[in-house]
N, C-alpha and C positions, 0 to 999 in steps of 0.2 A: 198203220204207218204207210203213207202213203210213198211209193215208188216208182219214178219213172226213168228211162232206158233213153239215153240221147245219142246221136252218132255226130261224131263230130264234123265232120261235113255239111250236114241238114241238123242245126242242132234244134228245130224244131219237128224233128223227125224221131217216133218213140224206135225202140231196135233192143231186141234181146243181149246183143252182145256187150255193151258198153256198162261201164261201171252205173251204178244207180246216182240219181241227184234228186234237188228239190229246189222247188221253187221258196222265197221267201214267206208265200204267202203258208204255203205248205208248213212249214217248219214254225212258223208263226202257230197255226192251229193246233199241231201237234203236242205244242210244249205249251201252249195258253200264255203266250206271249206277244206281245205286240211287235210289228216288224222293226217299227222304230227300234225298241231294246235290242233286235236283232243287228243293225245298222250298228247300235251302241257300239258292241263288243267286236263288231266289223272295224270301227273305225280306234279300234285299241288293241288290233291286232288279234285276236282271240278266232275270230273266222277270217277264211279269204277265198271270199268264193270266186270261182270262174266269171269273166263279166260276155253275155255274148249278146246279138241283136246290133240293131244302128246303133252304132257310138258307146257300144257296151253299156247299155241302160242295164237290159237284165243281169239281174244276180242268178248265179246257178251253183244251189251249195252240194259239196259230197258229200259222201260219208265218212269222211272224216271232220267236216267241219259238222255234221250232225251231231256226232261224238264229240267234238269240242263242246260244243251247245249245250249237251246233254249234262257233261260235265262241270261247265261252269254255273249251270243253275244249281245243280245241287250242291257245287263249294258254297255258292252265294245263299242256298239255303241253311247253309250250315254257322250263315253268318261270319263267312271270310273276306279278308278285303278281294279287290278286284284285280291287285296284283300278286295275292299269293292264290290265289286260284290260277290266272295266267302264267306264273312258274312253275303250279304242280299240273297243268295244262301240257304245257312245255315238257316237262321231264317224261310224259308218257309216250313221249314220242323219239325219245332217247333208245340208249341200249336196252335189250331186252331184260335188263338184269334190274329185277325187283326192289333187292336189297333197298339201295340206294334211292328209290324212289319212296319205297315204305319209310326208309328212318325218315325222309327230308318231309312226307306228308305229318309222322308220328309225331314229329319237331313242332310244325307248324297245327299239329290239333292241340298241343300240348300250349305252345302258347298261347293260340286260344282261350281254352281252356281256363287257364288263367286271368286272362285278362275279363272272363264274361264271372267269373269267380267273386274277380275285386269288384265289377259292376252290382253283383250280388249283397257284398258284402257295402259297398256305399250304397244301395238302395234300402235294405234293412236300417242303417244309421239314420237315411233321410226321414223313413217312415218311422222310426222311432222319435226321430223332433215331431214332425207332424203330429204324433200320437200326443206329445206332452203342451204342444200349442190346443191342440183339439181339447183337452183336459183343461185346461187351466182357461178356454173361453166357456166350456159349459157350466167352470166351476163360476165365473163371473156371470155367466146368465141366470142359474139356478140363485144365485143373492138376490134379483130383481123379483 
C-alpha cells in the first residue's frame, strides 16, 4: 500500500509528520479499479478528497477516504445498491456504539438476502420453462 507524507504548506513536499494520502492513481492500483469508478463515488459523495495544485486539479485522498473506498467495494461486492452502501458508509462514522450500526447493516443483509432468494427462486421457474420448451423441440425434432 502505497503511502505518502504531505505537509501542507509544500503539498508536494513528502514529511514524516503529516497524516498519510494517495494520489488517485494510487488508490486506483491498489483496489484494481479505474480512477474513473473512483471519480464515480467522488461525485456521489462516498469520497472527498482534498483538491490541491493550480486550480485544484489534483485530488488527494486520506485515509479515511481509503476506508470509504475500501468499504464500498466490498458492499458493492456483496451486491448492494449504491445507496445503502453510502448509508452504512455514513454510520461508521457516527458514534462509536456498534449496536446500532450492526442491527442497521444485519437489516439491510437480511433484505438482501431476500430479495437475491426470490431472484433464486424466479430463476429456477424460468429454467424450468426453458427445460420443458427444450423438450417438447427435441420431442418435435426426434418425429423428423
Amino acid at each position: 500500500m502505497p503511502v505518502r507524507k504531505t505537509v501542507a504548506a509544500n503539498p508536494g513536499r513528502v514529511a514524516a509528520t503529516d497524516a498519510a494520502t494517495f494520489s488517485i492513481t494510487e488508490l486506483a492500483r491498489e483496489f484494481d479499479i479505474t480512477p474513473r469508478a473512483i471519480r464515480f463515488y467522488e461525485d456521489h459523495g462516498i469520497l472527498a478528497p482534498a483538491r490541491v495544485g493550480p486550480g485544484g486539479l489534483r485530488r488527494v485522498y486520506s485515509l479515511r477516504d481509503r476506508t470509504r473506498l475500501k468499504l464500498t467495494l466490498r458492499g458493492k461486492r456483496l451486491g448492494l445498491s449504491l445507496t445503502q452502501v453510502r448509508e452504512l458508509v455514513d454510520m461508521y462514522e457516527s458514534a462509536k456504539d456498534a449496536v446500532p450500526q450492526a442491527r442497521r447493516f444485519l437489516a439491510v443483509l437480511l433484505q438482501h438476502r431476500a430479495a437475491l432468494e426470490q431472484q433464486r427462486e424466479d430463476i429456477e421457474v424460468t429454467l424450468a420453462e426453458i427445460d420443458r420448451h427444450e423438450a417438447e423441440c427435441r420431442r418435435i425434432l426426434a418425429k423428423k
